[in-house]
N, C-alpha and C positions, 0 to 999 in steps of 0.2 A: 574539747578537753582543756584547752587552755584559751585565756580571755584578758588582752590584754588593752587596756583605752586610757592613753594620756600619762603612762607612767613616767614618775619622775623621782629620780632618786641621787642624794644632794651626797658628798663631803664635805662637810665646812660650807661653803657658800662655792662648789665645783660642781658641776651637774654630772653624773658620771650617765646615766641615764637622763635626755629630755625630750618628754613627750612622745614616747613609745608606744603603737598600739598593734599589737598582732593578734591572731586568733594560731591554734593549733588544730586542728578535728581531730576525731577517735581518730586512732589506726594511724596517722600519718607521723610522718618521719620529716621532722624540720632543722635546718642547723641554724646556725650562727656562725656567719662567718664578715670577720674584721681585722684592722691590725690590732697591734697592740695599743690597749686607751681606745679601742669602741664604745667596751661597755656589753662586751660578750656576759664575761664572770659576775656583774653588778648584776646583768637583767638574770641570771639563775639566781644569785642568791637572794633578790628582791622575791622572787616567784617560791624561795621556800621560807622567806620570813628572818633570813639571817641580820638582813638590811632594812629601815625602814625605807617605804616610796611612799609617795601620793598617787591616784588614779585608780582604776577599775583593775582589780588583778582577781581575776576565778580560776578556778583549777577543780575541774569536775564538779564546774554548777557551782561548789563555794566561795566564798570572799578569803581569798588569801589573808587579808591584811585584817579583817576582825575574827576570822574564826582559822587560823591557822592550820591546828592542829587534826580541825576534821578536814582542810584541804590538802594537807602534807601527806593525809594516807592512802589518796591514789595515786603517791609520786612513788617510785625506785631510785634515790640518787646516788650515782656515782660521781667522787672528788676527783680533780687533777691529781692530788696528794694523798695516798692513801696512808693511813695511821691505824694498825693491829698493836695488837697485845701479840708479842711474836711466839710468846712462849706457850699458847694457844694451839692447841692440832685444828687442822683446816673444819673436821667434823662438828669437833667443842664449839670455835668462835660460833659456827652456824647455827649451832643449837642453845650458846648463851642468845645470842638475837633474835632467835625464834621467841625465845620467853620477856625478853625487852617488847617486841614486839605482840606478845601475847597472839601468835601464832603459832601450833600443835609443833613441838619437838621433829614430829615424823617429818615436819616438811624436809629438814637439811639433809641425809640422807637424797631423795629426790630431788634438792635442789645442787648437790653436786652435781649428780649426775647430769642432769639439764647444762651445766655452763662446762661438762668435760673435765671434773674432778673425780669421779668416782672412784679411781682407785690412788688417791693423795689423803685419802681422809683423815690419816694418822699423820702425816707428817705436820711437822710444827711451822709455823706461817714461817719463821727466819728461814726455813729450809724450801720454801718455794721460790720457782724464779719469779722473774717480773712479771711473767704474762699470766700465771696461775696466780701470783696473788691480784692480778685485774681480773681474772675472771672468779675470783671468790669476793671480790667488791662488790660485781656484778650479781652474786651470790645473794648475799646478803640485802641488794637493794630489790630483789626476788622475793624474798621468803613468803611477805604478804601478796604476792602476785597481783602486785597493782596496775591499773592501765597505763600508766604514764612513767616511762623512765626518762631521767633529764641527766645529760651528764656531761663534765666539762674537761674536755681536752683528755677524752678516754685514752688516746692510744700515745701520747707524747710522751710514753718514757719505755715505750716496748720499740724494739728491734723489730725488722721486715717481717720475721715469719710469726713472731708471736702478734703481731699488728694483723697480720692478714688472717691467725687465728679467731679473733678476738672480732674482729668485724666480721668475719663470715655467722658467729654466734648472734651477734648483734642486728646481722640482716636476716637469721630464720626467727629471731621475736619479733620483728617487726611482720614478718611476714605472716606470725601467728596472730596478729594485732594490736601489738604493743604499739602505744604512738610513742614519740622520741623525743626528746629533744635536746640539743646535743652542738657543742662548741668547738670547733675545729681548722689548724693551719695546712689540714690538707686535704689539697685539691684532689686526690682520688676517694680519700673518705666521702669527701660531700660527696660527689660524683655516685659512690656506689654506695650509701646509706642513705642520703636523702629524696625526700619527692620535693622536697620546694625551700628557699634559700631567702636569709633572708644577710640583706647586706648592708652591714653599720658602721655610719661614721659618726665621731664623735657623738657617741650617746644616742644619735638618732637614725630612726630606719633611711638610707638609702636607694631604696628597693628590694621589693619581691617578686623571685622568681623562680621558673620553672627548674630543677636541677640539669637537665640538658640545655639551659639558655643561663647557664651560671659561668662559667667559663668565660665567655663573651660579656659579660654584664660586669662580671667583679676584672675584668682586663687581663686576666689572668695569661700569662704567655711562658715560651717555655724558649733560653737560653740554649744554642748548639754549638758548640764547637765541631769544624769540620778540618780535618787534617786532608791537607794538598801537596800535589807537589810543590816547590820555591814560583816555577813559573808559570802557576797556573792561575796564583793569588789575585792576581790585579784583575781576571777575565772572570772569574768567580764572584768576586766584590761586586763588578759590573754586570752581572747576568742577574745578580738577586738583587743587585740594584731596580733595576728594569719590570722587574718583575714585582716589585714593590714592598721586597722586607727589609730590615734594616738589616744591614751586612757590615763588620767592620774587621779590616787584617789583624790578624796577629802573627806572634812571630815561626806558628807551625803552621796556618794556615786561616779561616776564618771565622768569626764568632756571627751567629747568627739568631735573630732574635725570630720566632714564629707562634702563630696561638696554639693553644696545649694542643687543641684537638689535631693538628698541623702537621705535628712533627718532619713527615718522611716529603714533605714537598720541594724544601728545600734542595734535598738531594738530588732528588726528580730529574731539577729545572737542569742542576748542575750535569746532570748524565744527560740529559736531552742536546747541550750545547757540548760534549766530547769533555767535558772536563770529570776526570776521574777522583772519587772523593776515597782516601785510603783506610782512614779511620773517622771513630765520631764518637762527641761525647756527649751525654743531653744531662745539664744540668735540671735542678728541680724546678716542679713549676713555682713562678714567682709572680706579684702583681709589675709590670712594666716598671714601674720606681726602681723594682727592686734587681731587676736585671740590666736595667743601666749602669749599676752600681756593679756590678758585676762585669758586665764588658768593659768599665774603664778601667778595672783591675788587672784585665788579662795580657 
């Protein structure tokens, strides 16, 4: 589905992408996952033509970069930023892009109903929340029912349950065939949207992997604060010492660093040895950098 060999894509004389080569297949579900300055958003808009690159870029069999426009119409893209005409009813925008798109009016109708707008159709985009107007982005990168949706940082401005809306829509098209491909700072996203990871730095691939051996590969861990009693602190520190996580007091009790998939060990150790843990907090998952930075706050 997607083909990519040596891309390289410049700013001025900055490489934002260098010498990138990935493949996609039908059907599968790939992310992107990096800090900020990989070169996540450059390799999408390099793959729709926004950006010029050098190297092999196809996208359903065609050359991106000489024939765009017949490679762009097996794509579905969804922006980080979404931009309506607000004053537009959810129905209208569908069926003004159905005819941009020179696909049959009838679709949008159907294609509300598909992303769980059906009965919004009259309301005017200003009047939807955040998570219906993502899932009328979604909509509209639908209409022509392409194989390939790519999209970037879908769910970074939706709340928990419009987030877990919006990915469970996202994991039955995939599971209808849709391949993906898709840029994201969170660790449960990849986890339950992707089959395989790919992880960048600076502009170039630093591995591809299995989405259950991403977690471990990107360092991914996850921050715990564990509330003790005053006198239990020092035999706590020292028991996950031992046991080989990094532990450090603070002034309720102990912060504790473990891998995402980990969580509840910690505790374990601590109950195994009489030491009673009162409360607990789990902060988010973060790459190791980024929870350092964090326990030295605490």
């Amino acid at each position: 589905m997607i083909h990519v060999e040596a891309m390289v894509t410049k700013y001025g004389k900055f490489r934002a992408v260098d010498g990138l080569s990935f493949n996609v297949a039908p059907g599968e579900s790939v992310a992107l996952w990096g800090p900020n300055g990989a070169g996540k958003t450059t390799i999408i808009r390099s793959l729709l033509g926004l950006v010029r690159c050098k190297g092999v870029v196809k996208v359903d069999g065609k050359d991106a970069r000489r024939n765009g426009k017949a490679a762009r119409r097996a794509i579905g893209y969804v922006p980080q930023e979404l931009a309506f005409y607000d004053d537009f009813g959810a129905l209208e925008a569908l069926r003004f892009f159905a005819g941009l798109k020179r696909v049959s009016k009838d679709r949008a109708p159907v294609i509300l109903e598909t992303v769980g707008l059906a009965g919004h159709g009259r309301k005017r985009i200003r009047e939807l929340s955040g998570g219906m107007k993502q899932r009328l982005a979604l909509g509209l990168a639908l209409l022509a029912d392409p194989p390939l949706l790519i999209l970037d940082e879908p769910t970074s401005n939706l709340d928990a349950d419009a987030r877990t809306s919006f990915l469970a829509l996202l994991e039955n098209l995939h599971s209808d065939g849709k391949a993906i491909l898709f840029s994201s700072h969170q660790v449960g996203e990849v986890q339950g949207l992707a089959d395989r990871v790919l992880l960048l730095e600076s502009g170039k691939l630093r591995q591809s992997c299995k989405a259950d051996e991403f977690t471990d590969a990107a360092g991914v861990r996850c921050g715990i604060k564990l509330y003790l009693e005053q006198d239990s602190i020092t035999a706590a520190v020292e028991a996950l010492a031992i046991a080989g996580y990094k532990a450090e007091r603070n002034c309720t009790g102990v912060h504790v660093e473990a891998p995402s998939h980990e969580k509840a060990k910690p505790i374990g150790i601590l109950e195994r040895k009489g030491i009673a843990v009162r409360d607990i907090e789990v902060l988010s998952d973060k790459t190791s950098a980024e929870i350092e930075q964090v326990g030295g706050a605490s």
